[in-house]
N, CA, C and O atoms as a GROMACS GRO file, in nm:
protein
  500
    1UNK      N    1   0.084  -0.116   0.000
    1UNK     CA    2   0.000   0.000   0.000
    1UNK      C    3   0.090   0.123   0.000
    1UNK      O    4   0.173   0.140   0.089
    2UNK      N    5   0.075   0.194  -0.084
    2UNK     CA    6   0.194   0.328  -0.118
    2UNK      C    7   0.106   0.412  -0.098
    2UNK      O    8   0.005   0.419  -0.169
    3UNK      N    9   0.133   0.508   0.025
    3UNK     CA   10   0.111   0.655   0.058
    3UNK      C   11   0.155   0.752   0.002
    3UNK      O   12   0.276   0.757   0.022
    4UNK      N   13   0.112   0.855  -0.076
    4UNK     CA   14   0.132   0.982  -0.167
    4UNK      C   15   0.153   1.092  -0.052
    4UNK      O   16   0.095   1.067   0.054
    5UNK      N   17   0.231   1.214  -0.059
    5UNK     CA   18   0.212   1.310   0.027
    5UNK      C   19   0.109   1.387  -0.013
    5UNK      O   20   0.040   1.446   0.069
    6UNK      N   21   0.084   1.396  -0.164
    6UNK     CA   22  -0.042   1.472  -0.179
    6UNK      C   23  -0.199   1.420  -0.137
    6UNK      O   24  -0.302   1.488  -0.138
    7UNK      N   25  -0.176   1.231  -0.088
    7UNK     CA   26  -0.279   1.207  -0.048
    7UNK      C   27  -0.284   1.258   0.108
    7UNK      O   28  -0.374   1.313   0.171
    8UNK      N   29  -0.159   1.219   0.142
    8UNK     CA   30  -0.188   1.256   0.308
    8UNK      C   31  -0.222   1.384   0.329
    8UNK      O   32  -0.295   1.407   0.425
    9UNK      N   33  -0.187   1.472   0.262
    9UNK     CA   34  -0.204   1.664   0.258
    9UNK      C   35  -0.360   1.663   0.245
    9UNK      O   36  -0.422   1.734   0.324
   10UNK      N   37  -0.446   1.570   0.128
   10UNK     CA   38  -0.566   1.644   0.110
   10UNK      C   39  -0.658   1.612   0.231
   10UNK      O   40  -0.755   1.677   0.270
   11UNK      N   41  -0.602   1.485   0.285
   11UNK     CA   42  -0.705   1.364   0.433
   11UNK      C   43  -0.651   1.455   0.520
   11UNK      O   44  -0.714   1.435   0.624
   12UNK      N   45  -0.571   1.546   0.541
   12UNK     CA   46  -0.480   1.622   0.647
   12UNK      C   47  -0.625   1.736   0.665
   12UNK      O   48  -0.688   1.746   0.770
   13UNK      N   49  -0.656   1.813   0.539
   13UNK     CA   50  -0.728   1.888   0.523
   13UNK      C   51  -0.896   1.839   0.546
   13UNK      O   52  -0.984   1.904   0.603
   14UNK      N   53  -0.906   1.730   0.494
   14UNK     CA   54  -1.055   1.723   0.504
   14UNK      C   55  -1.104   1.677   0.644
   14UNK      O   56  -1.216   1.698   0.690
   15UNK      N   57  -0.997   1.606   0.708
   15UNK     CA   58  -1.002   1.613   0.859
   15UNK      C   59  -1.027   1.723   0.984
   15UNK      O   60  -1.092   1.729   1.088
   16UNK      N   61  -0.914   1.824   0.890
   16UNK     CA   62  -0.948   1.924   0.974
   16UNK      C   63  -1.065   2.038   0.988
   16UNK      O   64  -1.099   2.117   1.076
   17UNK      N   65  -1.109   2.006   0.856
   17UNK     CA   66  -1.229   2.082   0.833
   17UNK      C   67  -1.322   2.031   0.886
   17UNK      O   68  -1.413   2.102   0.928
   18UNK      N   69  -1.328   1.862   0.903
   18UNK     CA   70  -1.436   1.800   0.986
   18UNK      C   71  -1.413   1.859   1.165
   18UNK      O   72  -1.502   1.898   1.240
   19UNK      N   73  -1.288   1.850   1.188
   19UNK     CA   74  -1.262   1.901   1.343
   19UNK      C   75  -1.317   2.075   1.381
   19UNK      O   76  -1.345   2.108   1.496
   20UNK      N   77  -1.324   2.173   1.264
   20UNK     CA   78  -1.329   2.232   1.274
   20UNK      C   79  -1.470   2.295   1.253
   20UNK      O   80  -1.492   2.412   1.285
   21UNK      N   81  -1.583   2.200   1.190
   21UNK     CA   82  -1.710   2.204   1.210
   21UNK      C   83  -1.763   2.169   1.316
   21UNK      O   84  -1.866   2.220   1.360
   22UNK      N   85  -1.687   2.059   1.385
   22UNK     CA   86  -1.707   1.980   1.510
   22UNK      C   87  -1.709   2.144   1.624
   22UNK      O   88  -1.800   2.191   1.691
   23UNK      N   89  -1.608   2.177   1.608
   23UNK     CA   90  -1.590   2.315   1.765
   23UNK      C   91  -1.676   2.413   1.687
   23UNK      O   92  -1.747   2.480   1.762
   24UNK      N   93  -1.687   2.432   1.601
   24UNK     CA   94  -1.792   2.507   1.552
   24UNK      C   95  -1.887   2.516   1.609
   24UNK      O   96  -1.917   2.625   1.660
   25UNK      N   97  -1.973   2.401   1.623
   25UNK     CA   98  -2.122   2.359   1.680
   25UNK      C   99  -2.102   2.301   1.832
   25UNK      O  100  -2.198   2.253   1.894
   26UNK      N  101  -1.968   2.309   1.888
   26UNK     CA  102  -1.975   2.306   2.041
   26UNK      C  103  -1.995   2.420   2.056
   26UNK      O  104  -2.100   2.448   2.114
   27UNK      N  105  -1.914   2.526   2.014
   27UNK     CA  106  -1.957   2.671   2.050
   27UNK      C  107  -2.050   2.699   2.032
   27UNK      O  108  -2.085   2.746   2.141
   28UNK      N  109  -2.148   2.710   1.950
   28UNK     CA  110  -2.249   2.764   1.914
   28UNK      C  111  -2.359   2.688   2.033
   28UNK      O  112  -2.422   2.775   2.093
   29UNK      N  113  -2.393   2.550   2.077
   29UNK     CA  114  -2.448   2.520   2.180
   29UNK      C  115  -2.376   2.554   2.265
   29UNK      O  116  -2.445   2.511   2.358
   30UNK      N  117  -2.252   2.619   2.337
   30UNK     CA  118  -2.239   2.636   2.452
   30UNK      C  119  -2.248   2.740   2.445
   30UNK      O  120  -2.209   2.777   2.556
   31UNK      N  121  -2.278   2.843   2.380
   31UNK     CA  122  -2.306   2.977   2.368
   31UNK      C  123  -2.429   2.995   2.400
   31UNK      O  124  -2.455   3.101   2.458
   32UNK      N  125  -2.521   2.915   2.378
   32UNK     CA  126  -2.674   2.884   2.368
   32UNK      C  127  -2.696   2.845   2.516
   32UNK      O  128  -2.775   2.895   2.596
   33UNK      N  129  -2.630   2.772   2.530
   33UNK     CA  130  -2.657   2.656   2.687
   33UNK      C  131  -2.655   2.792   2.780
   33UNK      O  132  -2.761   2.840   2.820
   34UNK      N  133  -2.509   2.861   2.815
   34UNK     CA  134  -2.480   2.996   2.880
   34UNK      C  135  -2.523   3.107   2.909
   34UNK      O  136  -2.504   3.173   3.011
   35UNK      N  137  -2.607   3.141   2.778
   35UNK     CA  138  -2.678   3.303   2.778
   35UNK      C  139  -2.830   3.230   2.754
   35UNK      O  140  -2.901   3.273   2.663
   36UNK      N  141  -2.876   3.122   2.837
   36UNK     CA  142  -3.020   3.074   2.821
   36UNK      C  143  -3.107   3.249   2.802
   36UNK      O  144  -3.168   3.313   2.716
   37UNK      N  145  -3.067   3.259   2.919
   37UNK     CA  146  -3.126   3.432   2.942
   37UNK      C  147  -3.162   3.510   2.883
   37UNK      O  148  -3.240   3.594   2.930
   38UNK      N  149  -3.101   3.514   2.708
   38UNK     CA  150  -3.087   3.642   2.664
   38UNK      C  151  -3.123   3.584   2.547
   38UNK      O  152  -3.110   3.642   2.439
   39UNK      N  153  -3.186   3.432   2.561
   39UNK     CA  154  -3.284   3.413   2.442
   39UNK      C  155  -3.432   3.398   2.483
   39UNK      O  156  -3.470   3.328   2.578
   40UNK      N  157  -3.513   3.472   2.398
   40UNK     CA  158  -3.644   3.527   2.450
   40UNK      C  159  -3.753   3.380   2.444
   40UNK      O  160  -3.731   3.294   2.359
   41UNK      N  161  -3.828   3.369   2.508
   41UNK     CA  162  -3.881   3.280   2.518
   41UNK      C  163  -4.068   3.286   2.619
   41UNK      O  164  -4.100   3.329   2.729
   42UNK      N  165  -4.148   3.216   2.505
   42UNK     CA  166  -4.279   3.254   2.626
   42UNK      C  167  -4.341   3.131   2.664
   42UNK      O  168  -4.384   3.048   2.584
   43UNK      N  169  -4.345   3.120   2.810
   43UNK     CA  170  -4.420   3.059   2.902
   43UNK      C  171  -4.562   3.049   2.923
   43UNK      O  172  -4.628   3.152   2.911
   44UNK      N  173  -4.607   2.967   2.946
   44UNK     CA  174  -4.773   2.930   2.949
   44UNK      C  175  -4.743   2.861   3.101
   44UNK      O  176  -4.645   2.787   3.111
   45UNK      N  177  -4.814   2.882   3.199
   45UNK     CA  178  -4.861   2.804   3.294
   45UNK      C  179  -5.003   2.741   3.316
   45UNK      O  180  -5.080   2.816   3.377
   46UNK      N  181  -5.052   2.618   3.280
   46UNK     CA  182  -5.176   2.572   3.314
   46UNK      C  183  -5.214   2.523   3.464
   46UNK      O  184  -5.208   2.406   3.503
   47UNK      N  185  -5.248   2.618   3.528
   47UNK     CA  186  -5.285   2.558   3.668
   47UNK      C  187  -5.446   2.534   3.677
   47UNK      O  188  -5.520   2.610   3.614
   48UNK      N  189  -5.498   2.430   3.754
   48UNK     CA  190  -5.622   2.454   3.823
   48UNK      C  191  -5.633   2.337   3.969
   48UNK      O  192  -5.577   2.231   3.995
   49UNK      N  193  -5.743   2.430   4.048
   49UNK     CA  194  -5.770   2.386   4.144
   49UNK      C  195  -5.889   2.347   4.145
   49UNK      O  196  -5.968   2.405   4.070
   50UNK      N  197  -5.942   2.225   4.239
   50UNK     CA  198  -6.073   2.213   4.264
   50UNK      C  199  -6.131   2.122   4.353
   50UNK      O  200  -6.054   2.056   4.424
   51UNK      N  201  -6.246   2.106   4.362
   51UNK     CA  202  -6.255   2.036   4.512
   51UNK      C  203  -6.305   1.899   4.415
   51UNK      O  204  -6.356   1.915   4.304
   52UNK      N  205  -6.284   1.780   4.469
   52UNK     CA  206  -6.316   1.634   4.419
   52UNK      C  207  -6.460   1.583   4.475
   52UNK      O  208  -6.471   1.588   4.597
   53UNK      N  209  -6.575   1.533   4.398
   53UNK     CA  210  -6.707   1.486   4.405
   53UNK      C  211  -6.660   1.375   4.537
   53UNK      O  212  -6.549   1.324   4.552
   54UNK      N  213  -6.756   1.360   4.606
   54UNK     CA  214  -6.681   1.236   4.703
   54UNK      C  215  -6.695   1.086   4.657
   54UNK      O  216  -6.619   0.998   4.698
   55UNK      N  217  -6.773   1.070   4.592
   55UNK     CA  218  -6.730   0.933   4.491
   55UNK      C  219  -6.621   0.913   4.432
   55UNK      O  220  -6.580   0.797   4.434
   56UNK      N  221  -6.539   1.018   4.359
   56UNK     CA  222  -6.409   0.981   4.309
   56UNK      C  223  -6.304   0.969   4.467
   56UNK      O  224  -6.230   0.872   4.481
   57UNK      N  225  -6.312   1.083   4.580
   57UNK     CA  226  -6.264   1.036   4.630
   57UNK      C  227  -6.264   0.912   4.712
   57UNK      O  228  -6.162   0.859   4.756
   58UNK      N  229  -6.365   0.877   4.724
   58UNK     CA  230  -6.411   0.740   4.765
   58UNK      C  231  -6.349   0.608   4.734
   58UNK      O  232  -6.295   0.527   4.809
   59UNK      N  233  -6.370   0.605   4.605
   59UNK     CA  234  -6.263   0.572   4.499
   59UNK      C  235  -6.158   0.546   4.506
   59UNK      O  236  -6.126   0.428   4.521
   60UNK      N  237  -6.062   0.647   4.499
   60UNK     CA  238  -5.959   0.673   4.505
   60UNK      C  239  -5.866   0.590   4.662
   60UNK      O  240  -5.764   0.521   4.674
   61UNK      N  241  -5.969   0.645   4.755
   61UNK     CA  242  -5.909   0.584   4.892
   61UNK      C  243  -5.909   0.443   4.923
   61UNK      O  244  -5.839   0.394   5.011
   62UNK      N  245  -6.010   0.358   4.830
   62UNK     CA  246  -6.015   0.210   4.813
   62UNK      C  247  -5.909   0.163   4.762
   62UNK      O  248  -5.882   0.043   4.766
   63UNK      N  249  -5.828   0.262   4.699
   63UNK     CA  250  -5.710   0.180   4.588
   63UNK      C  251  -5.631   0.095   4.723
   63UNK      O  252  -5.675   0.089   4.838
   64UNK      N  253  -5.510   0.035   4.675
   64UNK     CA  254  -5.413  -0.002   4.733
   64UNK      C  255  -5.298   0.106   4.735
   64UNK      O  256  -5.289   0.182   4.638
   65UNK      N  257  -5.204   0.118   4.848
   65UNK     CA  258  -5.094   0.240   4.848
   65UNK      C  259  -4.980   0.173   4.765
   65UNK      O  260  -4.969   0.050   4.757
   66UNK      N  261  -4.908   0.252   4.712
   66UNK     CA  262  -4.757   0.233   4.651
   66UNK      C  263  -4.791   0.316   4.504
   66UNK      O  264  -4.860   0.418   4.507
   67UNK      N  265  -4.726   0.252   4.352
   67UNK     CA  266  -4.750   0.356   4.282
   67UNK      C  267  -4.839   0.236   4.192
   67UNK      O  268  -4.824   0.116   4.168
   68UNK      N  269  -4.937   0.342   4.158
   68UNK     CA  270  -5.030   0.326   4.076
   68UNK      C  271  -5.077   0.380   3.924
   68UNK      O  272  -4.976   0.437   3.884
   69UNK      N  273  -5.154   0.389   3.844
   69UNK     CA  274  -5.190   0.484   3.695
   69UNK      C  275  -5.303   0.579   3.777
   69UNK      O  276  -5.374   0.575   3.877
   70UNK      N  277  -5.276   0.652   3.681
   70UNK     CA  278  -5.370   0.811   3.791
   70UNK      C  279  -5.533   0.703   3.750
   70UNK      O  280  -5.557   0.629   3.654
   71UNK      N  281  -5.608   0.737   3.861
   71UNK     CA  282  -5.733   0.674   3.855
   71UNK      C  283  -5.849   0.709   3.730
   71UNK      O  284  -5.857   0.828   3.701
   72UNK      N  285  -5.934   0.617   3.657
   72UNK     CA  286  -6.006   0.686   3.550
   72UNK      C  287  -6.082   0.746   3.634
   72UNK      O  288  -6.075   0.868   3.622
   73UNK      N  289  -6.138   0.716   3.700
   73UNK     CA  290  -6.265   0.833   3.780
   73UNK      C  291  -6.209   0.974   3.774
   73UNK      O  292  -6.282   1.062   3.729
   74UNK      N  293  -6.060   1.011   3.821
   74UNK     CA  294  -5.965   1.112   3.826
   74UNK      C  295  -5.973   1.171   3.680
   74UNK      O  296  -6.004   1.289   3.665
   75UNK      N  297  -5.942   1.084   3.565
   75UNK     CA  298  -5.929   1.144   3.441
   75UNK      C  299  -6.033   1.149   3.414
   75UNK      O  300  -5.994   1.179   3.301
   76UNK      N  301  -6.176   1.150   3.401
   76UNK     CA  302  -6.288   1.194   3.369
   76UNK      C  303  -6.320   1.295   3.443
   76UNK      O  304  -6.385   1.388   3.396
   77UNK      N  305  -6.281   1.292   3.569
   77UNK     CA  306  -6.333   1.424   3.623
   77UNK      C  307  -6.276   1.538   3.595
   77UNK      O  308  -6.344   1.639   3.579
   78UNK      N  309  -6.133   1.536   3.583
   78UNK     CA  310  -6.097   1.658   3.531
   78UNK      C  311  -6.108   1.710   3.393
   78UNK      O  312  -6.110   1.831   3.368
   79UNK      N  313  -6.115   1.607   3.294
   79UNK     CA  314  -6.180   1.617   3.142
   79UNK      C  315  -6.347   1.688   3.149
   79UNK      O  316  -6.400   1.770   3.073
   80UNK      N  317  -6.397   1.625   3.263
   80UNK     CA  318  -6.544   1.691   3.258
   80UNK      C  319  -6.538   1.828   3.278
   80UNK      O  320  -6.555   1.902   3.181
   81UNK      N  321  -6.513   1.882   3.404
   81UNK     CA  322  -6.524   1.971   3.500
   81UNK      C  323  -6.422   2.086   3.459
   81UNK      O  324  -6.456   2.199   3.424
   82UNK      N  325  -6.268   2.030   3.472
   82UNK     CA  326  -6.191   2.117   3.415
   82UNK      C  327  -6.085   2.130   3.243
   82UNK      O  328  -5.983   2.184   3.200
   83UNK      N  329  -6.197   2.040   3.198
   83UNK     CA  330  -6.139   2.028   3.006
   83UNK      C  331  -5.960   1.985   2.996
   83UNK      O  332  -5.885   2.023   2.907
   84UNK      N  333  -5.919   1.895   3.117
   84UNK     CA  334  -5.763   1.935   3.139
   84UNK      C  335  -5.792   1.716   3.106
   84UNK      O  336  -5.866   1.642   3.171
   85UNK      N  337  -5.723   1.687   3.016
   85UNK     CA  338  -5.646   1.571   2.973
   85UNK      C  339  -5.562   1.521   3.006
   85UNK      O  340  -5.456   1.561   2.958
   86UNK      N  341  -5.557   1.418   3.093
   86UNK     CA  342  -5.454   1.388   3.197
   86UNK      C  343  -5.414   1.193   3.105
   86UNK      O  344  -5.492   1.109   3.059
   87UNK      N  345  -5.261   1.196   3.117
   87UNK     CA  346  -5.241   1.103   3.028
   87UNK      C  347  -5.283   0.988   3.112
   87UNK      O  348  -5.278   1.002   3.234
   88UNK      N  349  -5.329   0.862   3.055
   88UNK     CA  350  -5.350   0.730   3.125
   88UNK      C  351  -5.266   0.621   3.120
   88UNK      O  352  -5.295   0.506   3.152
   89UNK      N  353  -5.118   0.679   3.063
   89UNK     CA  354  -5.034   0.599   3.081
   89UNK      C  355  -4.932   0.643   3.195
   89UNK      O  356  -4.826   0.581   3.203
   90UNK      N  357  -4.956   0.739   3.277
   90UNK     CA  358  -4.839   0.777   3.411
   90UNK      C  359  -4.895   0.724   3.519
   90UNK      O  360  -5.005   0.754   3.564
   91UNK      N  361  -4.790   0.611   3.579
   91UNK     CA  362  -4.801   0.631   3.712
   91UNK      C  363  -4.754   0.729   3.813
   91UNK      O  364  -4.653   0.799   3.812
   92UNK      N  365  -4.872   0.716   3.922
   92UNK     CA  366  -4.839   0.822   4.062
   92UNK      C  367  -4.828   0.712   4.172
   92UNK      O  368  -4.840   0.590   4.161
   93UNK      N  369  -4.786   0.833   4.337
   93UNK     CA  370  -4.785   0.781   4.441
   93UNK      C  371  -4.877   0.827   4.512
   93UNK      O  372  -4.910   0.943   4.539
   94UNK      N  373  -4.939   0.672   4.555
   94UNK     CA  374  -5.095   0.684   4.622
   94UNK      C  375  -4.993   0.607   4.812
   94UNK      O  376  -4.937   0.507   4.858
   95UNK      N  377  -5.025   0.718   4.840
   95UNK     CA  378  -5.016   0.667   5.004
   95UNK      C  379  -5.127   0.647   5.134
   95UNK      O  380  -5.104   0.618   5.252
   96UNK      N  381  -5.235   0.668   5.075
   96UNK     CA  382  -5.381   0.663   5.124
   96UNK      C  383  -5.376   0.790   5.169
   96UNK      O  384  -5.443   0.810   5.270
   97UNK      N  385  -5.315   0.884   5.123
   97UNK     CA  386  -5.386   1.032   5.224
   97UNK      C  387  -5.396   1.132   5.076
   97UNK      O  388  -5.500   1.178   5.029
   98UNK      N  389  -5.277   1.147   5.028
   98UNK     CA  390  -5.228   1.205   4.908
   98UNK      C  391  -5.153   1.105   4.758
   98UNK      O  392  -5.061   1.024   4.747
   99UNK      N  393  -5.221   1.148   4.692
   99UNK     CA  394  -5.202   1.116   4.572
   99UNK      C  395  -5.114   1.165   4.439
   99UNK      O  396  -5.186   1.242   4.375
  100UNK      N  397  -4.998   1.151   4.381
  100UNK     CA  398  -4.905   1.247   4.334
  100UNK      C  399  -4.842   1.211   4.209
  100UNK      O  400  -4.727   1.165   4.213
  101UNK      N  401  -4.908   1.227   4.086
  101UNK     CA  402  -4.834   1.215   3.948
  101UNK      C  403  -4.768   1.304   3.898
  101UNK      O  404  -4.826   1.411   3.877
  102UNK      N  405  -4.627   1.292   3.862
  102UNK     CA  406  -4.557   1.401   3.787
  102UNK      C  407  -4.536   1.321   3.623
  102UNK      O  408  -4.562   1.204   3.596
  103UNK      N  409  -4.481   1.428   3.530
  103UNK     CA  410  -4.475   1.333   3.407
  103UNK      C  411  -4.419   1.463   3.350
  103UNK      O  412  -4.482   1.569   3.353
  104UNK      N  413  -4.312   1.451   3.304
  104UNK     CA  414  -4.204   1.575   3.232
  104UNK      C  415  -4.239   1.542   3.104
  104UNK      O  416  -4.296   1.445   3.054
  105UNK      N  417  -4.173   1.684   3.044
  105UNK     CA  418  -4.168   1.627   2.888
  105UNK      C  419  -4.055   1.721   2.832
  105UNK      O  420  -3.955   1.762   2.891
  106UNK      N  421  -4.099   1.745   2.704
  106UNK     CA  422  -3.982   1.813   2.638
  106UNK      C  423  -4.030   2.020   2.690
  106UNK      O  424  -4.116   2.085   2.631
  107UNK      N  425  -3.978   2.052   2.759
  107UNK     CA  426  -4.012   2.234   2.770
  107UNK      C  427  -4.162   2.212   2.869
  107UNK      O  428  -4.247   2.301   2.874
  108UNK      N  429  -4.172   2.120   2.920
  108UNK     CA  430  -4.294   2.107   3.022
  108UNK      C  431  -4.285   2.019   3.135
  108UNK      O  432  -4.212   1.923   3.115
  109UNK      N  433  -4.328   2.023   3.226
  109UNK     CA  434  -4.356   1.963   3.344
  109UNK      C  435  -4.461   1.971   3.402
  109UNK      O  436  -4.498   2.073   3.461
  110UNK      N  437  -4.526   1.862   3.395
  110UNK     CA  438  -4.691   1.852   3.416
  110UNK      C  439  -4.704   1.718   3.568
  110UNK      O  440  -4.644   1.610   3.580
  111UNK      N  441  -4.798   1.778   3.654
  111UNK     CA  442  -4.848   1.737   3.778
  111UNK      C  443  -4.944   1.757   3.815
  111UNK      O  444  -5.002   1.865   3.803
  112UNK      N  445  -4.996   1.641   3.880
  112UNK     CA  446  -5.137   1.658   3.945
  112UNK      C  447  -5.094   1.604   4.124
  112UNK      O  448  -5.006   1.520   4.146
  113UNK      N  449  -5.166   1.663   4.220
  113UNK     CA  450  -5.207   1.623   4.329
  113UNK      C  451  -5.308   1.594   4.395
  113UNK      O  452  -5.406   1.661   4.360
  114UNK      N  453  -5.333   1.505   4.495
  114UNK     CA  454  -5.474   1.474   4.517
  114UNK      C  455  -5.473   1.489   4.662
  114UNK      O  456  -5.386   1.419   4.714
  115UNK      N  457  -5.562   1.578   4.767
  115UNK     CA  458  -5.569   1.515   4.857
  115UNK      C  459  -5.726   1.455   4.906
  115UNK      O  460  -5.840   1.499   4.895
  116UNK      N  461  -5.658   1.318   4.970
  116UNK     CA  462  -5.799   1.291   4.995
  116UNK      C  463  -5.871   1.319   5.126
  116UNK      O  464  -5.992   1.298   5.141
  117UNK      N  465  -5.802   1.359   5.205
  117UNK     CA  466  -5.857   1.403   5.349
  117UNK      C  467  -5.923   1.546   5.321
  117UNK      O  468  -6.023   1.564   5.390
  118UNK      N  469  -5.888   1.660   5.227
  118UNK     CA  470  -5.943   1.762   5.184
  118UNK      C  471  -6.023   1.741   5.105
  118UNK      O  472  -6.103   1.833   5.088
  119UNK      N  473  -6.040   1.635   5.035
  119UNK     CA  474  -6.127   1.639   4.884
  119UNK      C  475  -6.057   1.743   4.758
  119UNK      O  476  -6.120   1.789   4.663
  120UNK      N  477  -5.931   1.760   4.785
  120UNK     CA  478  -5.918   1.867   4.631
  120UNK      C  479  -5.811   1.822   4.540
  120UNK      O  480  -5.731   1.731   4.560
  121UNK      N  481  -5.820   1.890   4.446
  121UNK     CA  482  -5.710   1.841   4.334
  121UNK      C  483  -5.662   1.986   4.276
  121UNK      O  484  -5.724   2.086   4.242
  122UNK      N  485  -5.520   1.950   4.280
  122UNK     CA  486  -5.447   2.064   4.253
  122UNK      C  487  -5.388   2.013   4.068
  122UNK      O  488  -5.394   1.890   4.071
  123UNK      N  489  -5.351   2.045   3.962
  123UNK     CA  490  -5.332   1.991   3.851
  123UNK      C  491  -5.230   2.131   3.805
  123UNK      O  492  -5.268   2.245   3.828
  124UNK      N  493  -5.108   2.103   3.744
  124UNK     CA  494  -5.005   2.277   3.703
  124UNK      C  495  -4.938   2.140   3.604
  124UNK      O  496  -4.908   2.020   3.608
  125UNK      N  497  -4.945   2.264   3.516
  125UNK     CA  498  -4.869   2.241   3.366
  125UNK      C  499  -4.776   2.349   3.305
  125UNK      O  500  -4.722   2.331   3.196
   0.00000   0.00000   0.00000
């Protein structure tokens, strides 16, 4: 296998142009990552509160404690009452007093709480 210097010169070059796209686009995300601040950005907060029918909590307090899928009685009620769509694939932690699903996503963080000694449900998106 015979190596040319004009081959090694041009792989010399196209390497470095690859290395040099490479720090290119570190900088440019760490420039990004750093001045989060001073890129503009708008926020939505979905909160609601409300007090729970005592059948759902009823419900709810029959479960078994540890973690569970948020209850359907739970997701119909807040689809009814407060038009808010709660996924039926997250589990929460049911400890027989309070009830607690979180479920992140991409630019969101969505939670519901339940208590059942109050009857209310707290839900922020």
């Amino acid at each position: 296998m015979s190596f040319s210097l004009g081959g090694i010169r041009q792989w010399h070059w196209i390497s470095g142009a690859v290395c040099l796209v490479g720090m290119m686009l570190f900088a440019l995300t760490g420039i990004t990552l750093n001045h989060a601040a001073d890129i503009p950005a708008n926020r939505t907060v979905t909160s609601a509160e409300s007090s729970l029918p005592p059948l759902v909590v009823e419900q709810l307090v029959s479960l078994d404690t540890g973690d569970i899928a948020i209850p359907s009685e739970l997701v119909a009620f807040m689809q009814s009452q407060e038009g808010i769509s709660l996924p039926s694939s997250v589990t929460g932690e049911w400890d027989g007093i309070e009830f607690y699903a979180a479920w992140p996503g991409p630019g969101a963080d969505s939670w519901i709480a339940v208590d059942a000694e109050l009857g209310t449900v707290t839900y922020e998106n």
